[in-house]
C-alpha positions in Angstrom: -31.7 -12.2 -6.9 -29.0 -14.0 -5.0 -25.2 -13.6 -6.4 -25.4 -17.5 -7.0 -27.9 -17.5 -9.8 -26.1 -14.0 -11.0 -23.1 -15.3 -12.0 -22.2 -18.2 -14.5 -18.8 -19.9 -13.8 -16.4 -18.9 -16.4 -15.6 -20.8 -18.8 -11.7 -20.7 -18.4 -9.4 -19.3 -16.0 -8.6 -16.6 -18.3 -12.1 -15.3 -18.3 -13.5 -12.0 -17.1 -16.7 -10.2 -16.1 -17.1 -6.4 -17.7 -19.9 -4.3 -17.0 -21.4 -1.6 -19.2 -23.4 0.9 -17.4 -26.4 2.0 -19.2 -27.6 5.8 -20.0 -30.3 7.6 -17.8 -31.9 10.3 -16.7 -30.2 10.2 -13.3 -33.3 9.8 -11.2 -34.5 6.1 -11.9 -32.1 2.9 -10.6 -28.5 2.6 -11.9 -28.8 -0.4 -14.4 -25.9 -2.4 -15.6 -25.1 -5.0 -18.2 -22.6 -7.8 -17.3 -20.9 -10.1 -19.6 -17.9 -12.3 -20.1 -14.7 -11.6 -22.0 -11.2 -13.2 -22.8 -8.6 -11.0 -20.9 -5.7 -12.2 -23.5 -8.7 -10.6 -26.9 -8.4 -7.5 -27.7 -11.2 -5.8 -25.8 -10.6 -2.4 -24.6 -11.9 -2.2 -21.2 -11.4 1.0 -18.1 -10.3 -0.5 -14.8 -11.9 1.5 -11.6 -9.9 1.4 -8.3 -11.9 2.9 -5.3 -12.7 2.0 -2.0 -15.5 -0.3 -1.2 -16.1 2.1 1.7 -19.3 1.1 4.0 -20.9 -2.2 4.0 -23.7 -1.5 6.2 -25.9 1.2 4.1 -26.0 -0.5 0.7 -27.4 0.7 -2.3 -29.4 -0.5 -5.1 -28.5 -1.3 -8.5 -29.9 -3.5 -11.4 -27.6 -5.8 -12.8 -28.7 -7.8 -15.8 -32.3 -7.2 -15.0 -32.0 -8.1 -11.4 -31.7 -5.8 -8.1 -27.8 -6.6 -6.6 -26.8 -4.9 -3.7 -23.5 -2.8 -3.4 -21.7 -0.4 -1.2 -22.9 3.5 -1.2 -19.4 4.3 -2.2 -19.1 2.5 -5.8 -22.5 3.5 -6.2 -21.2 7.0 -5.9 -18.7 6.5 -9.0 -21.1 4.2 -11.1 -24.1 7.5 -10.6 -21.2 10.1 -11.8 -20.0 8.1 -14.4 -23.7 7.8 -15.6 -24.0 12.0 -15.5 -20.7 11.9 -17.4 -22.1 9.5 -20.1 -19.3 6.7 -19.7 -20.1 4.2 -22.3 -16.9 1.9 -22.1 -16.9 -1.4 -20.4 -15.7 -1.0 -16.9 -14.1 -3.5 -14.8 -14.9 -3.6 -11.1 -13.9 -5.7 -8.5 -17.1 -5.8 -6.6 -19.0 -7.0 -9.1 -17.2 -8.7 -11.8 -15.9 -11.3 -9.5 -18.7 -13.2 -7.3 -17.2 -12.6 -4.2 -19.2 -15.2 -2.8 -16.9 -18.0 -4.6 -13.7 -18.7 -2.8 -12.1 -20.5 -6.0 -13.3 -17.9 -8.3 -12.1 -15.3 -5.6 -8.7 -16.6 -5.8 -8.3 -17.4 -9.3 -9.5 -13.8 -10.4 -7.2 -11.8 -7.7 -4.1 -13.4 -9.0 -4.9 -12.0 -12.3 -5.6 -8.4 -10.9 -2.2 -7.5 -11.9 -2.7 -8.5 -15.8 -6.1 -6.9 -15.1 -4.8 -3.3 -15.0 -1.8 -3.9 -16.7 -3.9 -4.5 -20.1 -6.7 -1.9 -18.7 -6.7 0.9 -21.8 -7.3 3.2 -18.6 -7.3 2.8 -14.8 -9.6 5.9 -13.0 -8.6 6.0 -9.2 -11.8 7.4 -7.2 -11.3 9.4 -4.5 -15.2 10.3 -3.9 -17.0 13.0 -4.0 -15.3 16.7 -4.9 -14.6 18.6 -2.0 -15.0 22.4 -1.7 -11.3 23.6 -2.2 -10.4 20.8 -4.8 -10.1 22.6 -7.6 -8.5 25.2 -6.2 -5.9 23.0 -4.9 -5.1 21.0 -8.3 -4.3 25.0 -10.0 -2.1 25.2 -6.5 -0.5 22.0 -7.5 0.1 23.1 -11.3 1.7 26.1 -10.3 3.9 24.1 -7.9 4.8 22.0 -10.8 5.7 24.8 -13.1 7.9 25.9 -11.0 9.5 22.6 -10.3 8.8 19.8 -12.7 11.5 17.3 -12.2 10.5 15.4 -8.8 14.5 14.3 -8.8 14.7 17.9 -7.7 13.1 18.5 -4.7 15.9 17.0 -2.5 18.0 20.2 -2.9 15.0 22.6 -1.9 13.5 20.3 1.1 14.8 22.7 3.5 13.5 25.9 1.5 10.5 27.9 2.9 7.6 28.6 1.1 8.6 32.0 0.1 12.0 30.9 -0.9 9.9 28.5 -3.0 7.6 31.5 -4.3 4.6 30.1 -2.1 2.7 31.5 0.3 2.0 30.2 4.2 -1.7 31.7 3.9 -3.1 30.6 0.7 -5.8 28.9 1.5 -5.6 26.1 -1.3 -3.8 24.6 0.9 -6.4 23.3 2.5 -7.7 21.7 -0.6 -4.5 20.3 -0.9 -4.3 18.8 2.2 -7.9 17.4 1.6 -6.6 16.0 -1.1 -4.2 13.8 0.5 -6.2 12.8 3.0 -8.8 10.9 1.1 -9.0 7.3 2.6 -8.1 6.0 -1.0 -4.5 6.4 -0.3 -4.8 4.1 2.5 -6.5 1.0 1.0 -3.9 -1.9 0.4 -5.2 -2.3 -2.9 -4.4 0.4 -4.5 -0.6 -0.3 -4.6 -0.5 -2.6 -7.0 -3.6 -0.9 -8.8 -1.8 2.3 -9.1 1.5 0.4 -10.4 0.2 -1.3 -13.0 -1.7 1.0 -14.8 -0.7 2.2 -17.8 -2.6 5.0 -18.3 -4.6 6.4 -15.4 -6.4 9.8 -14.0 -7.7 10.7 -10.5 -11.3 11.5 -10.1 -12.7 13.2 -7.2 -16.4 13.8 -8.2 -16.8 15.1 -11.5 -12.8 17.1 -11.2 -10.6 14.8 -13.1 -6.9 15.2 -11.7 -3.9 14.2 -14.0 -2.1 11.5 -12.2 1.3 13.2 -12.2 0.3 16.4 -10.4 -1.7 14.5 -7.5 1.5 11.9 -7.2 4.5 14.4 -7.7 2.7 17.0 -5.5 2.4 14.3 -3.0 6.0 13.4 -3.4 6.7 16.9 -2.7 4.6 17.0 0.6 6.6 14.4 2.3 10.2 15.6 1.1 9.4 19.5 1.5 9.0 20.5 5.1 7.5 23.7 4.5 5.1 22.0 2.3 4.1 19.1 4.8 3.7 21.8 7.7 1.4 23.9 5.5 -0.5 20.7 4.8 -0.6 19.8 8.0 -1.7 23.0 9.5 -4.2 23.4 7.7 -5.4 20.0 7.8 -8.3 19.3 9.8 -6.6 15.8 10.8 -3.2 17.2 11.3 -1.9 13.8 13.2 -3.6 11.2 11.0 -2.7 13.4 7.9 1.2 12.4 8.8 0.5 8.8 7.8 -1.6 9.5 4.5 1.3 11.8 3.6 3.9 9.5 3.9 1.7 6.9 1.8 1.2 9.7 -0.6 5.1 10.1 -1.2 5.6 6.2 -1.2 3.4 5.7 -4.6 5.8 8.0 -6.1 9.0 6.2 -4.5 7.7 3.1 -5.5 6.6 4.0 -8.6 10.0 4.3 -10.2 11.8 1.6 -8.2 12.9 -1.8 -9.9 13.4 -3.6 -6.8 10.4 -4.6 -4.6 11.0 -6.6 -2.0 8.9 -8.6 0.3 10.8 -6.5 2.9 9.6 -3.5 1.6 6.1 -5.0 1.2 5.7 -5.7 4.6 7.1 -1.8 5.7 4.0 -0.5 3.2 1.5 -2.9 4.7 1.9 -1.3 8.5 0.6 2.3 6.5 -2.2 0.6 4.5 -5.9 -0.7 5.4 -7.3 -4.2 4.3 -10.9 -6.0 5.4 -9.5 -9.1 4.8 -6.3 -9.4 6.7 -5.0 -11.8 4.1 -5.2 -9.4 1.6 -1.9 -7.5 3.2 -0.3 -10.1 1.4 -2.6 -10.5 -1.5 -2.8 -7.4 -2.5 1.3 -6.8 -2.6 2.2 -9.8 -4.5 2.1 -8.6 -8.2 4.1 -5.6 -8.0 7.5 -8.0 -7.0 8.6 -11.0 -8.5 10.1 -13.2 -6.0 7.0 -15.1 -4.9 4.5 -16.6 -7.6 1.1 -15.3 -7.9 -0.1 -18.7 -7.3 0.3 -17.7 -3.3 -3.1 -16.7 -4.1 -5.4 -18.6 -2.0 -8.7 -17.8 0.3 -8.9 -21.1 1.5 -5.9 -20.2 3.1 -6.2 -19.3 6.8 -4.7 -16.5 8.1 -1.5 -18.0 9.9 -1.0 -19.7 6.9 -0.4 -17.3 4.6 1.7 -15.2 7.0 4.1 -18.4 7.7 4.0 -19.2 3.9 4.7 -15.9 2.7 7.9 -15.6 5.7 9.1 -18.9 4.5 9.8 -17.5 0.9 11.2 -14.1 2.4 14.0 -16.1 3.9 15.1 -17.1 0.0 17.4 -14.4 -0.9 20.2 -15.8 -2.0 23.8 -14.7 -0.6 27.2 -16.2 -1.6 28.4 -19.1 0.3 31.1 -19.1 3.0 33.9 -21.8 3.1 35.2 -23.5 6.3 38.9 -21.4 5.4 36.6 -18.1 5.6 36.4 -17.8 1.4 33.7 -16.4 -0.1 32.4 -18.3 -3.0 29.5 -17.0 -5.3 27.8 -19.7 -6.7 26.5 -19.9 -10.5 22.7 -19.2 -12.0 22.4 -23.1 -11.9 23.7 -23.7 -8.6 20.9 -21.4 -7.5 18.6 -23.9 -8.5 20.2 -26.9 -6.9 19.5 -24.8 -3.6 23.3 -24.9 -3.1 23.8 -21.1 -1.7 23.2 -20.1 1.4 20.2 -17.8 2.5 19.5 -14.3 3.7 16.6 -11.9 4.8 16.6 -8.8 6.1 12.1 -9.9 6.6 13.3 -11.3 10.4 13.6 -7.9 11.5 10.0 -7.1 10.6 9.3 -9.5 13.8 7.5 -7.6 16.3 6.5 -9.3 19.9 3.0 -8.8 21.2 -0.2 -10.8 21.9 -1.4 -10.5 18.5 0.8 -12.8 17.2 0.3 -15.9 19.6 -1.4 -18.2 16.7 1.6 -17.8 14.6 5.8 -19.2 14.8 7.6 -16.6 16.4 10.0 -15.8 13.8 7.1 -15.1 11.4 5.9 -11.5 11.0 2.5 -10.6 11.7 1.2 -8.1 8.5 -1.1 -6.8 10.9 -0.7 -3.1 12.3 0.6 -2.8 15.8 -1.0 0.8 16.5 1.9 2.3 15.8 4.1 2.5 13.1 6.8 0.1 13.2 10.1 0.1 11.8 12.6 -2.3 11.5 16.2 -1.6 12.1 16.8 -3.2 8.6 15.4 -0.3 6.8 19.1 1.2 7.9 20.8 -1.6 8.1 20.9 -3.8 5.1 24.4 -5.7 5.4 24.8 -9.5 7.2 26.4 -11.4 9.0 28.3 -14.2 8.5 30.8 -16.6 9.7 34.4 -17.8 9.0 33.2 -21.4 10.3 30.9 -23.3 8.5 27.1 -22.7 9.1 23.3 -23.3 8.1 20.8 -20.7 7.8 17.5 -20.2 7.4 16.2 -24.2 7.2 12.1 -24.3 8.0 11.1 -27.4 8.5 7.2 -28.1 10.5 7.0 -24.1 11.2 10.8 -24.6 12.9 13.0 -22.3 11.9 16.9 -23.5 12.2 19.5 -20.7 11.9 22.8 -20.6 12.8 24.2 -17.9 15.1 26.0 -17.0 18.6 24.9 -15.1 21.7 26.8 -12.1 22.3 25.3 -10.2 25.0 22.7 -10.0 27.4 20.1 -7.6 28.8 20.4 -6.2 31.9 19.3 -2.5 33.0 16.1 -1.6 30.6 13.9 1.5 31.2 10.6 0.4 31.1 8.8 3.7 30.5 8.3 4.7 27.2 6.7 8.0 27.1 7.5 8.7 23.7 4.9 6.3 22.5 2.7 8.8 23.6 2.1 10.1 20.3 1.0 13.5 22.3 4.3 13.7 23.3 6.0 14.1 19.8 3.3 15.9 18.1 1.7 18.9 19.8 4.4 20.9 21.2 3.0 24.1 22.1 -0.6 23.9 20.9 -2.3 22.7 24.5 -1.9 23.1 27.9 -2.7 19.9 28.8 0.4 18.3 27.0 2.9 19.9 29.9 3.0 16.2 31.5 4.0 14.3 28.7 6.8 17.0 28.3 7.8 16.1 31.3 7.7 12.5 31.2 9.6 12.8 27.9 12.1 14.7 30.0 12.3 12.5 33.0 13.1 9.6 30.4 15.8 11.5 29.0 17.5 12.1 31.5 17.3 9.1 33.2 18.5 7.2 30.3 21.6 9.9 30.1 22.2 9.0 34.1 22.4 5.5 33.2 24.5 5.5 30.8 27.1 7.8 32.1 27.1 5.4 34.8 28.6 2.8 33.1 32.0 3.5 33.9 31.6 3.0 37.1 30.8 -0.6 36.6 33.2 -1.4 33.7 36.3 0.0 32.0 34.1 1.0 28.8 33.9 4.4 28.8 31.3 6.0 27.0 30.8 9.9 26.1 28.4 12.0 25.5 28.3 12.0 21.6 27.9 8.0 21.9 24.8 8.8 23.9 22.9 11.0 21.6 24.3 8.6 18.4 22.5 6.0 20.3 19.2 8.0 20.9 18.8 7.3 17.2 20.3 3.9 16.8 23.5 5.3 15.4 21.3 6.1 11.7 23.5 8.8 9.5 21.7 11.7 9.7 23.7 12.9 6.2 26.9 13.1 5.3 28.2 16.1 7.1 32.0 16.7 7.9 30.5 16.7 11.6 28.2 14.1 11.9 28.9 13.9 16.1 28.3 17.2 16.3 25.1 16.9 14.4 24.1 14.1 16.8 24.6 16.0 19.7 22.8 19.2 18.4 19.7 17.0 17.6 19.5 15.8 21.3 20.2 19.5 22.5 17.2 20.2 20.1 15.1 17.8 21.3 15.8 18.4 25.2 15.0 21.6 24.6 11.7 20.9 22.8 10.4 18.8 25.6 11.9 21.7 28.3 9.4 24.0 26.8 7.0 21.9 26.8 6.9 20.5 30.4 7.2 24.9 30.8 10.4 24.0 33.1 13.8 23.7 33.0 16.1 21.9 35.6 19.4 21.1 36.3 21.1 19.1 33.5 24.3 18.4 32.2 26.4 21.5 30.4 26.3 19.9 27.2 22.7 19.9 26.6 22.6 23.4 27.3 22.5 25.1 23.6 21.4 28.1 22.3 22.0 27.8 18.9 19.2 26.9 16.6 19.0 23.4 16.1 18.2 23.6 11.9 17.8 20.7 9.9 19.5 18.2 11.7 17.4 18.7 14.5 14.3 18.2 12.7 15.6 14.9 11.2 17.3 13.5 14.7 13.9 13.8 16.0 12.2 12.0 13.1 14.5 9.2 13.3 14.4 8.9 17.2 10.7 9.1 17.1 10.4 6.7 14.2 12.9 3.7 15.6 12.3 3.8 19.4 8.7 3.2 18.7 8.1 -0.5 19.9 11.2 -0.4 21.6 13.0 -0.1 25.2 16.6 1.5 26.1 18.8 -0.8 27.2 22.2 -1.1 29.6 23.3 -4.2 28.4 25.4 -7.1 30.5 28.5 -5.9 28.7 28.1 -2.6 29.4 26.6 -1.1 26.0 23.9 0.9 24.7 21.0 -1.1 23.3 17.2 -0.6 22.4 15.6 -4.0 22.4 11.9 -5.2 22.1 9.0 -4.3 24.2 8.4 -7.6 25.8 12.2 -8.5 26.7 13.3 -9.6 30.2 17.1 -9.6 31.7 16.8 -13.2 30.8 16.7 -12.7 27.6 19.9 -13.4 25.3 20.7 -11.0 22.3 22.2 -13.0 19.7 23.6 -12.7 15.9 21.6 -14.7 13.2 24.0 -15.3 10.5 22.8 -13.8 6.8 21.4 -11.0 9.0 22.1 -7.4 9.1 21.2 -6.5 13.0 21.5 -8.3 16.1 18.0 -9.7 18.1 16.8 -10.4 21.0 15.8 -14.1 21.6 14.2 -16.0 24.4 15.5 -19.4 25.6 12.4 -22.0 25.3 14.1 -25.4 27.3 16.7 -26.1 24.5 15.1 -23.7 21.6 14.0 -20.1 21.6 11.5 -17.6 20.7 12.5 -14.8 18.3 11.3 -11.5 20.0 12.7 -8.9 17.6 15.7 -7.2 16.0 18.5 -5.3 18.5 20.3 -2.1 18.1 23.7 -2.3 20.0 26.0 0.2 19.8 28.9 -1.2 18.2 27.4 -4.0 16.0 26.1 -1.7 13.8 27.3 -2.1 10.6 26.3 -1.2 6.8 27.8 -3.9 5.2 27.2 -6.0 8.0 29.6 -8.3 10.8 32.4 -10.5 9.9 32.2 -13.2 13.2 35.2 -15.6 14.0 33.9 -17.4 16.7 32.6 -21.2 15.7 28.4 -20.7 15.6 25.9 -22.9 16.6 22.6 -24.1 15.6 19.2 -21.6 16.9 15.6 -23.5 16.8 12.8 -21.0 17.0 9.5 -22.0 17.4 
């Protein structure tokens, strides 16, 4: 029966579908009764969040006495539920909203967030149980009895398993590892799914996982080396396993922050998967409170939605600076009256590429890149502003209008970038055939070291070799050590060396990368942070002489420029007498925290 005649419209806009699934033998067609209910009664309904999976292989059911087709997948969790008895009504997206109407679409996806929030239970299904599942979740318990507050796993990150009363060679850990690599974690969905619920329990087959173990134990994977190298070692998807991991951690960050921002939304998006690439947006709304849910809407096109959802980004409010320089913060009601000026730290989720060519360049794409990008803002959270007066953030017919001034200019930039060869960074030691990359990686090193120990040659700036290797990772704080130069410069020694090994050479270089001490755990984190920001990005000599990474796609006529309300410089491309935005900057010494104080008189940017 076609899903037209199936479904009735609602009666109101509060009004949901429930299903009830009925009993069985197992053997015969999965039948299911649908009906409507108020979402504001009283009606005690489960929520299930799961991942439609395959489209092309569906499966039979019977829905009020007629056959409806739906993905092998939920029909997975609708035959276990059956073995299990479930007699509650169940609320699933699939079929409970006719996904056929766009209207109806819309209307019940904005609710989604009341729909788990009043759900009496939320099961997240992560398929079918795996052979070592069970022995992972006992693993995971006796983790957790031996550390139970997740606040405390910063002070044993650095510990190794037997310091934390674990063994290397247990093989639950390949359980657990399974366990976090199960595509649920990377469905854009399930973030706001997972923080609403109020009550909630993982299911992987019939094995029914407390939702703190899974989460905390996840937590623990990403902040405990040891742990994540265990994982990963015995993972049988040891580089894709990096990304689930780090999603895994995020539901537990997340799920105890009060401040969600449309910055961070877009950060999470780049790790999640969506059919629908509207739903990157969609499916992040509820769980901030910035942007109404009204947003909602799939008769919304794609660039649409991306330049709607930017537009609102931009309205953070920040005090307002006088002509004399005084900073004036402006009352609840002035708020409203849109007298304050504006401030995002979203512009730096801007990255340049083809992709983007249907939308305003100063809007971020919510599509992934291929990589994971990261913009400098995650660091840098301060702005800039001006002792003159200026205007920021205006959007007016897709134009964005911002004040700002150009500082600097491109001028030598190494186009290699061999550490986007993900290779490169990831398989030190375990093939043969990675001894080129090591020595591309080397090559690049060095050749960015030559360049800029060159510049004083050209300029009276001098620059050292602790600036160099602060640069190498955009000048990010390590942690707070008594010798955080030091630090820096071990991390590059660490990571020279790494690639040394790998490229199975060694050649002349300067003295002071020559160490033999052991790099510890400032090594490890210099190369996660060089790794992390250079992705997407280019060193850089600039026309003043400093150390800059800048976007992919920029030129030596190019102009880097600061964007008042903003926190890091960009890179911007003169369009007759307006620009393209091409993406955020890192330059050496306009890298503040709490941001730049400018005294020069800006002027007005148009970006198209």
């Amino acid at each position: 029966m076609p899903d037209a005649t199936l479904y009735s419209l609602l009666p109101h806009q509060r009004a949901i579908r429930l299903l009830r699934i009925k009993s069985g033998t197992g053997k015969e067609r999965i039948q299911i009764t649908l009906e409507t209910f108020d979402l504001d009664s009283k009606t005690q309904f489960t929520a299930l969040s799961y991942v439609w999976g395959d489209a092309t292989s569906p499966c039979k059911i019977t829905c009020n006495g007629h056959k409806k087709l739906i993905t092998r997948n939920l029909w997975g969790v609708l035959s276990q539920l059956r073995k299990q008895r479930f007699d509650c009504l169940l609320w699933v997206d699939a079929i409970c909203i006719n996904q056929k109407d766009e209207e109806e679409k819309s209307l019940q996806v904005a609710m989604m967030r009341d729909i788990y929030k009043r759900a009496a239970k939320v099961i997240f299904w992560l398929g079918e149980q795996k052979r070592y599942d069970e022995d992972a979740v006992n693993l995971m318990r006796e983790f957790l009895k031996r550390y139970p507050d997740r606040s405390d796993l910063e002070r044993h990150r650095v510990k190794t398993l037997e310091e934390m009363g674990l063994s290397y060679f247990d093989r639950r850990w390949a359980g657990w590892a399974s366990l976090c690599y199960r595509p649920w974690f990377r469905r854009a969905w399930i973030v706001q799914e997972f923080l609403n619920a109020k009550e909630s329990v993982f299911m992987s087959g019939a094995l029914e996982i407390p939702t703190k173990v899974l989460v905390d134990c996840g937590y623990a994977t990403g902040v405990c080396v040891a742990i994540r190298e265990a994982v990963m070692r015995h993972s049988m998807n040891a580089h894709e396993i990096t990304n689930d991991i780090s999603r895994f951690q995020a539901l537990g960050i997340y799920q105890s922050s009060e401040d969600i921002r449309i910055f961070d939304l877009w950060c999470w998006s780049q790790q999640l998967e969506a059919t629908d690439s509207r739903d990157r947006v969609f499916a992040l709304l509820s769980i901030q409170t910035a942007v109404n849910m009204d947003m909602i809407d799939y008769r919304k096109d794609e660039a649409t939605v991306y330049t709607e959802i930017a537009t609102k980004a931009l309205n953070i409010t920040v005090p307002r600076i006088t002509s004399t320089g005084k900073t004036v913060y402006t009352s609840k009601h002035q708020i409203h009256t849109n007298d304050m000026r504006r401030v995002s730290r979203f512009l730096a989720c801007k990255y340049h590429s083809p992709r983007s060519s249907n939308l305003p360049s100063w809007v971020p794409d919510w599509k992934p890149v291929g990589f994971y990008f990261v913009p400098l803002t995650r660091y840098y959270t301060g702005t800039a502003t001006f002792t003159y007066p200026y205007d920021h953030a205006i959007v007016k017919d897709k134009t964005l209008s911002i004040s700002g001034i150009i500082c600097d200019e491109p001028d030598i930039i190494i186009d290699s970038r061999p550490y986007m060869d993900q290779l490169s960074l990831t398989s030190v030691g375990k093939d043969s055939n990675n001894q080129k990359p090591g020595k591309y990686m080397l090559d690049w090193m060095y050749q960015c070291y030559v360049e800029a120990m060159s510049i004083p040659l050209r300029s009276v700036k001098k620059v050292d070799s602790q600036e160099f290797c602060r640069a190498m990772v955009f000048g990010v704080h390590l942690e707070e050590t008594v010798t955080p130069d030091k630090d820096y410069m071990r991390g590059f020694q660490a990571l020279f060396r790494k690639f040394e090994n790998l490229a199975r050479r060694s050649r002349y270089h300067p003295s002071f990368l020559q160490s033999h001490s052991e790099p510890g755990y400032h090594g490890r984190l210099y190369e996660s942070r060089f790794s992390e920001l250079s992705a997407g990005r280019k060193f850089c000599i600039t026309r003043q002489r400093h150390l800059a990474w800048v976007p992919v796609e920029t030129r030596p006529t190019d102009r880097i420029c600061i964007l008042a309300g903003c926190a890091v410089p960009f890179v911007v491309r003169p369009v007759g007498q307006r620009y393209e935005l091409l993406g955020d900057c890192y330059r050496d010494d306009m890298m503040q925290e709490r941001g730049l104080s400018i005294s020069q008189e800006p002027h007005l940017f148009e970006f198209l």
